[in-house]
C-alpha positions as MATLAB code, in Angstrom:
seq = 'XXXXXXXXXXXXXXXXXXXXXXXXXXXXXXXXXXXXXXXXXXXXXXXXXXXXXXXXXXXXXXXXXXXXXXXXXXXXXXXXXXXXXXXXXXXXXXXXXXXXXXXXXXXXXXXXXXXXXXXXXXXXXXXXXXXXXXXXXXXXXXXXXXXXXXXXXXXXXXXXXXXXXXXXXXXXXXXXXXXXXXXXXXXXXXXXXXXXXXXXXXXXXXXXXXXXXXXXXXXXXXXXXXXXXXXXXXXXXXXXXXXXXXXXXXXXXXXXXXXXXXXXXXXXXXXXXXXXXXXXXXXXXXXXXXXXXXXXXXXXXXXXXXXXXXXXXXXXXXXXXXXXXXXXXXXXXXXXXXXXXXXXXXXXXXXXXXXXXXXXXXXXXXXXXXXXXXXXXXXXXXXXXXXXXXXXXXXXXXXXXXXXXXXXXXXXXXXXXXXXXXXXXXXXXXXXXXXXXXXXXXXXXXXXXXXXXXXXXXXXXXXXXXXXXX';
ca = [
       0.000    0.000    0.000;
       1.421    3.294   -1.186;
       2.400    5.761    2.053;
       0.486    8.463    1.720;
       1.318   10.217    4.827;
       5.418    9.964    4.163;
       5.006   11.455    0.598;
       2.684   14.459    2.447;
       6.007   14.738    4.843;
       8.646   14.779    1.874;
       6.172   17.281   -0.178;
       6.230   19.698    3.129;
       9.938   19.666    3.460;
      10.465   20.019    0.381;
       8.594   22.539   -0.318;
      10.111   24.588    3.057;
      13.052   24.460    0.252;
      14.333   28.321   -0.186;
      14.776   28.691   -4.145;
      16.209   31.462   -5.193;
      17.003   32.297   -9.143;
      20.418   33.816  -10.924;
      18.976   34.908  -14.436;
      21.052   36.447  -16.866;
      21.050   37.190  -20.730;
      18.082   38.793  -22.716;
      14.592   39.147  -21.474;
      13.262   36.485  -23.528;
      14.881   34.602  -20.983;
      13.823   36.368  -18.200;
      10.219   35.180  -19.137;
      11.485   31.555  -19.156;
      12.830   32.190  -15.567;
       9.480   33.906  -14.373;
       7.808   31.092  -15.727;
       9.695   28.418  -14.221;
       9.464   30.746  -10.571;
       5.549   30.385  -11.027;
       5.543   26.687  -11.710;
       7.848   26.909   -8.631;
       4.877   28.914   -6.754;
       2.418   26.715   -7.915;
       3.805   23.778   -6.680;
       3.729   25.547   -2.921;
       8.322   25.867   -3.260;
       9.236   28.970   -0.977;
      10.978   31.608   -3.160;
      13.387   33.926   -2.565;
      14.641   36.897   -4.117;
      18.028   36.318   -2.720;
      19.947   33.910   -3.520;
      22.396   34.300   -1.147;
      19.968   32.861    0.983;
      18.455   29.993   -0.643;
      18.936   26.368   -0.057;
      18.584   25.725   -4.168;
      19.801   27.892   -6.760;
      18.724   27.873  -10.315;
      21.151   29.642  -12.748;
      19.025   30.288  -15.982;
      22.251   30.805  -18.428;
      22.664   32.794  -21.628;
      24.475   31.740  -24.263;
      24.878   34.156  -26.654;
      28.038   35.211  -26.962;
      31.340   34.279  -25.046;
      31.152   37.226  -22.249;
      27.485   36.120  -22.138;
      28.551   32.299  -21.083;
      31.792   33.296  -19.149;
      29.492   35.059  -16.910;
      27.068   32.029  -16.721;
      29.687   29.937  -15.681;
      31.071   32.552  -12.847;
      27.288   31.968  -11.810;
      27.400   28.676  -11.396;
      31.223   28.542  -10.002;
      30.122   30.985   -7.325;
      26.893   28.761   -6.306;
      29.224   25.494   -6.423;
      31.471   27.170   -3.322;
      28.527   27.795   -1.993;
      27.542   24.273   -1.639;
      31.108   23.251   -0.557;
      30.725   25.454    2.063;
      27.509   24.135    2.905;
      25.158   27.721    2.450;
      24.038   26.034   -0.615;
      21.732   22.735   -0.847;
      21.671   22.227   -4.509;
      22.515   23.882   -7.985;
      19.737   23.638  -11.046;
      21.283   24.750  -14.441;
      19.171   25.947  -17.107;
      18.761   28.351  -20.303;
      20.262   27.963  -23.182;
      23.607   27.293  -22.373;
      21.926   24.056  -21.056;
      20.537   23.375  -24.294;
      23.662   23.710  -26.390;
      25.986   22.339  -23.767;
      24.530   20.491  -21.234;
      26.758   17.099  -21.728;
      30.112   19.313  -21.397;
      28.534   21.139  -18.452;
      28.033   17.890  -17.046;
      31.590   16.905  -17.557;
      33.239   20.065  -16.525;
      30.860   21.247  -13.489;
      29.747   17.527  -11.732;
      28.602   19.790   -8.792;
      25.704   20.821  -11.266;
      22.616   18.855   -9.116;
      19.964   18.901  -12.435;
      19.365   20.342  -15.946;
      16.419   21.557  -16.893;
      16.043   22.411  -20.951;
      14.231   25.369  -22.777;
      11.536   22.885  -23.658;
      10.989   21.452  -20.274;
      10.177   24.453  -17.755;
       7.615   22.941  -15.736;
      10.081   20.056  -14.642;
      11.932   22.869  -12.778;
       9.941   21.853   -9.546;
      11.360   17.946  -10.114;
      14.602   19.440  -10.295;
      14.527   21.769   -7.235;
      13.374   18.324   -5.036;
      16.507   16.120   -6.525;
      14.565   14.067   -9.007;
      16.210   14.941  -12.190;
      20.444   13.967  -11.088;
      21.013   11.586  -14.092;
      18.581   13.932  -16.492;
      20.266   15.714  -19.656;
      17.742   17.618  -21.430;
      17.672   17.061  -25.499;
      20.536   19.070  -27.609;
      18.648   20.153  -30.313;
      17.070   22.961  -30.937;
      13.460   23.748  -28.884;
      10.555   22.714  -30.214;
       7.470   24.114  -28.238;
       5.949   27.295  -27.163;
       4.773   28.021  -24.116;
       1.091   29.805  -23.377;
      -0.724   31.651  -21.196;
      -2.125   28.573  -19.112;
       1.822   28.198  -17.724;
       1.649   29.917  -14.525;
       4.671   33.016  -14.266;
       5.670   35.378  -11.918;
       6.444   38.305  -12.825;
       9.994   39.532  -11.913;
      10.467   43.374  -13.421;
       7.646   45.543  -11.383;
       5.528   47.686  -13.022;
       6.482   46.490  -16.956;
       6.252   42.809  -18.231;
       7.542   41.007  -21.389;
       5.329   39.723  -23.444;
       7.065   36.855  -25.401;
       4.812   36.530  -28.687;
       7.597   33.749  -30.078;
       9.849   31.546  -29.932;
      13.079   31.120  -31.836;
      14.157   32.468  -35.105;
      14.656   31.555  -39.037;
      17.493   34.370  -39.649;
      20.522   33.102  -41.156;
      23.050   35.863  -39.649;
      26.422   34.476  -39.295;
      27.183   36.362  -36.092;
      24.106   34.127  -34.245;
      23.676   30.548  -33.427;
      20.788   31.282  -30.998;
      18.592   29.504  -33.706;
      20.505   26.450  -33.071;
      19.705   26.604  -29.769;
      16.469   28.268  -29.678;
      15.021   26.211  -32.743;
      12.624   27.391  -35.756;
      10.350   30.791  -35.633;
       7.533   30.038  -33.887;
       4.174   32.306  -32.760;
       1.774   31.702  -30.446;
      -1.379   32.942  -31.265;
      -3.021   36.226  -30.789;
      -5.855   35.056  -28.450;
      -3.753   33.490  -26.157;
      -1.430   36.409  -25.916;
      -4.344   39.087  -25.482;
      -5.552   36.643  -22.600;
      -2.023   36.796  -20.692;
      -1.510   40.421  -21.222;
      -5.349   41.016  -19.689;
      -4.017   38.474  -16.577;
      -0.654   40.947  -16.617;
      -2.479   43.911  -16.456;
      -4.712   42.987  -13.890;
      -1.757   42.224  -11.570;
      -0.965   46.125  -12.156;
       1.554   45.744  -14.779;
       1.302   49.388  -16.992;
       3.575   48.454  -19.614;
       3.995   45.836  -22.093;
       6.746   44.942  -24.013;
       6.480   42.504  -27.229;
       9.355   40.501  -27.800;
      11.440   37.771  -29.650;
      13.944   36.844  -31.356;
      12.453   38.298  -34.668;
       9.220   40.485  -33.464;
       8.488   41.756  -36.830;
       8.039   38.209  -37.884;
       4.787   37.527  -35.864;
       2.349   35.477  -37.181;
       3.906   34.654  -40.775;
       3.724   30.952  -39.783;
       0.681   30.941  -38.475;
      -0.472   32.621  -41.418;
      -0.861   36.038  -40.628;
       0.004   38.706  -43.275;
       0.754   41.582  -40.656;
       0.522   39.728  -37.731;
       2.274   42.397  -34.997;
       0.049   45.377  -36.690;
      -2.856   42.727  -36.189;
      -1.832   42.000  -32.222;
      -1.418   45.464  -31.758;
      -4.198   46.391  -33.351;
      -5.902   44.129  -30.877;
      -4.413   44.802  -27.627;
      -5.114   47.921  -28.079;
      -9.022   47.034  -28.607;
      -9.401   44.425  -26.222;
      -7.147   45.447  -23.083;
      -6.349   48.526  -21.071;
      -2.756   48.240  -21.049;
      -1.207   52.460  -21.084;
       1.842   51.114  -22.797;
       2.481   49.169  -25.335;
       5.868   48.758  -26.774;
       7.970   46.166  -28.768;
      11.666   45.717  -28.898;
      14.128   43.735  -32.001;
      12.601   44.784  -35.140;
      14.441   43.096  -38.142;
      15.360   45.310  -41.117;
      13.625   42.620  -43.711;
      10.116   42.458  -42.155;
       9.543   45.399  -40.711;
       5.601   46.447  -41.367;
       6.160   49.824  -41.906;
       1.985   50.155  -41.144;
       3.049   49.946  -37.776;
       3.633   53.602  -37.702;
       1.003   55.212  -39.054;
      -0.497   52.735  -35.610;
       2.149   54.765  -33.431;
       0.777   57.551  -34.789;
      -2.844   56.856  -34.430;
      -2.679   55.601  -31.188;
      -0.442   57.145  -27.984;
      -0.813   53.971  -26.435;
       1.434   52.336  -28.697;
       4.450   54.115  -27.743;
       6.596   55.790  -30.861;
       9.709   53.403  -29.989;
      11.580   51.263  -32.814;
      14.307   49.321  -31.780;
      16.000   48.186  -34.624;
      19.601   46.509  -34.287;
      20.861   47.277  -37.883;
      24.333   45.934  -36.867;
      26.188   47.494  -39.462;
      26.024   50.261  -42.194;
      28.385   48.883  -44.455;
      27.610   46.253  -47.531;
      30.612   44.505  -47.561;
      30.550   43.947  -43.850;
      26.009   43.222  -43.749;
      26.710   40.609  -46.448;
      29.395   38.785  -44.380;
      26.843   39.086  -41.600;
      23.958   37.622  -44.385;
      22.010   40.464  -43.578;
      20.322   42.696  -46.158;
      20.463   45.995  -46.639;
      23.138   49.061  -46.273;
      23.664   52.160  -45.252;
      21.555   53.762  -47.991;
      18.312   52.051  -47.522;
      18.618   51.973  -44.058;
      18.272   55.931  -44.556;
      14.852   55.397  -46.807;
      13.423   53.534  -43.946;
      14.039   55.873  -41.059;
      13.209   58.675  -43.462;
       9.820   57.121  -43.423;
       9.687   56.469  -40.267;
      10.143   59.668  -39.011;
       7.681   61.280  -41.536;
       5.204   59.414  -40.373;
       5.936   59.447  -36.871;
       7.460   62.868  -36.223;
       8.635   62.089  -32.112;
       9.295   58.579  -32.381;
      12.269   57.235  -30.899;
      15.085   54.885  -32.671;
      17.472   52.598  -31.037;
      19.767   50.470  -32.411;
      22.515   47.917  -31.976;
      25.862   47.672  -33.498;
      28.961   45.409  -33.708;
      32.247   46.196  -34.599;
      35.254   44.335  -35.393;
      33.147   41.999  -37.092;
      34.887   40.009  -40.191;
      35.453   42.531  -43.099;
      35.511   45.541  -41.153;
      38.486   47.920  -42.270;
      39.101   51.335  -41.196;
      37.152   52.051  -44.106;
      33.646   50.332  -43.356;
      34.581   51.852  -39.771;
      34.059   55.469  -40.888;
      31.257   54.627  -43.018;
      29.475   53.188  -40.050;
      30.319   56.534  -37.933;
      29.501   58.560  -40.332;
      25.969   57.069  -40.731;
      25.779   56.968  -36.638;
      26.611   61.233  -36.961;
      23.846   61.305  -40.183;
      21.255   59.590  -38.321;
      21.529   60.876  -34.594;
      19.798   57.877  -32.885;
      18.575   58.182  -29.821;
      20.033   55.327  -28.032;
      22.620   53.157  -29.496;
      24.225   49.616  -28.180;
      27.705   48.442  -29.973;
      29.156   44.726  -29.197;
      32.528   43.746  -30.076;
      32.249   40.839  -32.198;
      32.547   37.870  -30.306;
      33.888   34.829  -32.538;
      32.770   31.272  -31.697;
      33.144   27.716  -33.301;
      29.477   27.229  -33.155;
      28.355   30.291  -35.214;
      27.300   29.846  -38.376;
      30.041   32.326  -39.899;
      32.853   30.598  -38.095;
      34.643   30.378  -40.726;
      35.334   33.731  -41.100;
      37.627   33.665  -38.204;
      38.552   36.584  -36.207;
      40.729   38.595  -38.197;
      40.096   42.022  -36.713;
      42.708   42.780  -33.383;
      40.733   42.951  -29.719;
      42.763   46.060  -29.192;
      40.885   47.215  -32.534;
      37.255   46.102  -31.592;
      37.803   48.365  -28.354;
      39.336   51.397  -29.724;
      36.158   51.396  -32.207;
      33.471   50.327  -29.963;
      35.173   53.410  -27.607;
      34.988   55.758  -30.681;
      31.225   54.949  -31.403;
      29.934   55.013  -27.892;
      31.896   58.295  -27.476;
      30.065   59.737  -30.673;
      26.764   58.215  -29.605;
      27.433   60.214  -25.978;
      27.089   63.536  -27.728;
      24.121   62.626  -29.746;
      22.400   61.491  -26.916;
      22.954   64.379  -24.333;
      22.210   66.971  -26.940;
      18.270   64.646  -27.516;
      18.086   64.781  -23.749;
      19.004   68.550  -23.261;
      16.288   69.250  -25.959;
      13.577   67.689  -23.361;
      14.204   70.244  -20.766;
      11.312   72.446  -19.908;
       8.879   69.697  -21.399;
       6.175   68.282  -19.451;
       6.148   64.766  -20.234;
       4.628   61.057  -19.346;
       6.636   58.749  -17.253;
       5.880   55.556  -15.050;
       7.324   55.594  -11.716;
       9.340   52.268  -11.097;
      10.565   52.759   -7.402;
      12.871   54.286   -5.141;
      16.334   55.767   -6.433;
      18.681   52.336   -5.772;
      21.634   54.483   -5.073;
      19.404   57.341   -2.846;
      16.589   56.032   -1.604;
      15.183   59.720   -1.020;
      14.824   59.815   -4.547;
      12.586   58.162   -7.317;
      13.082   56.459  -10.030;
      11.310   56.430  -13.508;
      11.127   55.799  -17.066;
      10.118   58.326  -20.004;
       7.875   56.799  -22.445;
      11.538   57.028  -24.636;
      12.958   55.270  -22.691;
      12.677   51.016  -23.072;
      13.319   49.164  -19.545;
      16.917   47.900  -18.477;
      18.301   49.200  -21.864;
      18.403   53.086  -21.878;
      18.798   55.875  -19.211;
      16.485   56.440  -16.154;
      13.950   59.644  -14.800;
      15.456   60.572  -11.729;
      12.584   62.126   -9.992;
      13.935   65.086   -7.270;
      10.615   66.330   -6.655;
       7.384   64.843   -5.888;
       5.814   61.485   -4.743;
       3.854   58.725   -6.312;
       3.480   54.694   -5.835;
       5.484   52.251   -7.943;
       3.415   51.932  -11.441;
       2.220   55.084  -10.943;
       1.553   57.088  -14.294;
       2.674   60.281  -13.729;
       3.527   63.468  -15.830;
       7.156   65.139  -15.175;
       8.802   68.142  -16.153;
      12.164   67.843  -17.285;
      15.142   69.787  -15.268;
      18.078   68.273  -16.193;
      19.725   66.211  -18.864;
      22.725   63.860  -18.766;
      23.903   61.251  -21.543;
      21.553   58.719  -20.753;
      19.637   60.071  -17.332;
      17.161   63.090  -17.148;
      16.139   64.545  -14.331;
      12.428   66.136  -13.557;
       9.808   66.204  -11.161;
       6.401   65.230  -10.969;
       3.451   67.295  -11.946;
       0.679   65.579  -11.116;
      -0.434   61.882  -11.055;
      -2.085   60.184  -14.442;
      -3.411   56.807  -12.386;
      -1.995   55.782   -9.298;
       0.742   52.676   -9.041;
      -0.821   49.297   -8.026;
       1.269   46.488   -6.546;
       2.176   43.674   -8.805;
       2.647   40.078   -7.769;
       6.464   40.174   -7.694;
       9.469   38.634   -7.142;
      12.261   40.105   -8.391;
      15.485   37.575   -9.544;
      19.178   38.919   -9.525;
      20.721   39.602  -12.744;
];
């Protein structure tokens, strides 16, 4: 006869279990952390939002780029003294660094306790209790999708990611995240309308559609303009204040989506497009379309139609191909078009990209010196778009007290996209976290602006929360 009453013992301790989370790498990660944290909750597992003082910690990994997975491993590293020293019960590995390398992890960490793959986040619970020490998750590239029935807590406060797919069909040669990550995948719009409803009812006022390819929505699925069509729809069927999306893609970009930005202030003039590079010669090494000059046409367009919208991009430099002269033809077209905000990466060569063979011809000393130049351009650009907002009364959400001065508040400009541009440093006034607020601007730095509130839009309202540590 099965004992009921020892497995309701083991379940109890078990779940008195402190789990705390490590999450690094893009936010389309992040969601797969928040939704293994609300299987986690579900299952009655106490969380914490330290892991310094768990019993388990899960280290969701990112394997990107080599920075990217030296710092995953660090992660783990630190959480295997941990458990020598006996703070630490047990280390879960997951991400995608688990589902490229999971066997090698196995080899080279053995203090790893369980794996859990990108198609298997529910079995995070199994792993937390010890029943998945001889698993290894399958090495090919994910399969599913995950909807709004998985349960998720949300980690970031006021904002959420909304992940509307999975994966991506882009050949760039700079990328194996499709390898790992598998075919382009969308869920459908009903089911993301329904978790962006749940999301806002837990007081999230922003949300932020994402993946790998956003601009790509729906073309499996058979949608012609499927991100103009969810828009269209969240915008109909939910409340939501903001609505944003982040990783447009040159190639299918619906340029109907602005004359939506324009029609609608609750879908927020913000294109983040990572272009990469301006030059031919160094785009088709990448296999990416385009160049510099219809790059131009596009933002043109964009702009005309959208006279305040905001443009972010990403570049890399040193990447295969580069020369001092496709060097000054990308900063020149960084000084033409005056973005906003602007990332740049040093390329980061690795055996499993698909352009490996292109080795890595360009000198680290080289990469830096130009990544240095372009951020040190970009610096200019930016403070002279933030000194043009002073005087301007403007919207803002309030996301919480000033980390580094408490006194203080902290906030985000409608301009400005969570974790990956500058802040509102409030000095004057007081509202809730997720309170919609309107600020006028006093002060202007690089990437911060300073203002203070003018009066309150809608009042915050507490989220369910747990925040992980990045």
């Amino acid at each position: 006869m099965h004992d009921t009453s020892a497995d309701a013992v083991r379940a109890q301790t078990e779940n008195s279990v402190r789990v705390g989370m490590i999450s690094l790498g893009c936010a389309k990660n992040l969601v797969d952390g928040e939704q293994m944290l609300g299987h986690l909750h579900k299952a009655g597992v106490t969380l914490t939002a330290d892991p310094t003082e768990a019993d388990v910690v899960i280290v969701n990994t990112c394997g990107f780029i080599e920075d990217a997975k030296r710092e995953s491993i660090d992660a783990m590293l630190e959480v295997v003294r941990a458990k020598q020293d006996g703070r630490v019960r047990r280390l879960v590995v997951a991400g995608c660094m688990v589902q490229a390398y999971a066997d090698e992890l196995r080899r080279e960490i053995p203090e790893i306790d369980a794996f859990i793959g990108l198609d298997e986040l529910e079995r995070i619970t199994d792993a937390v209790r010890g029943e998945l020490a001889s698993h290894i998750p399958d090495q090919r590239g994910a399969l599913r999708v995950y909807d709004h029935s998985n349960p998720r807590i949300v980690s970031t406060g006021s904002h959420a990611y909304l992940k509307v797919a999975e994966g991506c069909n882009n050949p760039c040669t700079f990328c194996h995240i499709p390898a790992m990550r598998g075919a382009f995948r969308s869920r459908a719009i009903d089911d993301l309308v329904s978790e962006a409803r749940t999301l806002h009812r837990q007081g999230i006022q922003e949300i932020v559609l994402i993946a790998q390819d956003t601009t790509r929505y729906g073309e499996d699925i058979g949608l012609k303009h499927g991100l103009r069509s969810l828009v269209e729809k969240l915008l109909a069927e939910t409340e939501i204040p903001w609505i944003r999306f982040l990783y447009a893609y040159p190639a299918t970009l619906d340029e109907g989506l602005f004359d939506l930005m324009a029609s609608d202030r609750r879908f927020l003039p913000y294109l983040d497009i990572p272009l990469q590079h301006a030059s031919r010669r160094v785009l088709k090494n990448m296999k990416r379309g385009g160049d510099a000059r219809s790059y131009r046409r596009m933002i043109d367009r964009a702009r005309s139609t959208v006279p305040d919208l905001v443009l972010r991009t990403t570049f890399i430099v040193g990447f295969p191909g580069e020369g001092d002269g496709e060097f000054d033809e990308l900063m020149d077209f960084v000084r033409e078009i005056r973005f906003d905000h602007l990332g740049a990466f040093s390329y980061s060569w690795q055996e499993e990209n698909p352009g490996a063979e292109l080795g890595d011809p360009v000198l680290p000393e080289t990469k830096e010196a130009r990544r240095n130049a372009l951020l040190e351009a970009q610096q200019d650009i930016a403070l002279e778009h933030n000194r043009a907002l002073i005087g301007k009364t403007l919207p803002a959400l309030v996301t919480g007290p000033l980390p580094e001065m408490e006194l203080l508040l902290e906030g985000r400009l409608q301009r400005q996209a969570p974790e990956i541009d500058g802040r509102l440093l409030i000095n004057d006034g007081t509202a809730a976290a997720g309170s919609l607020v309107e600020v006028e601007i006093t002060d202007a730095h690089p990437y911060d602006v300073v203002g203070g509130i003018f009066r309150i839009i809608r009042p915050g309202k507490t989220a369910l929360n747990l925040p992980v540590m990045g």
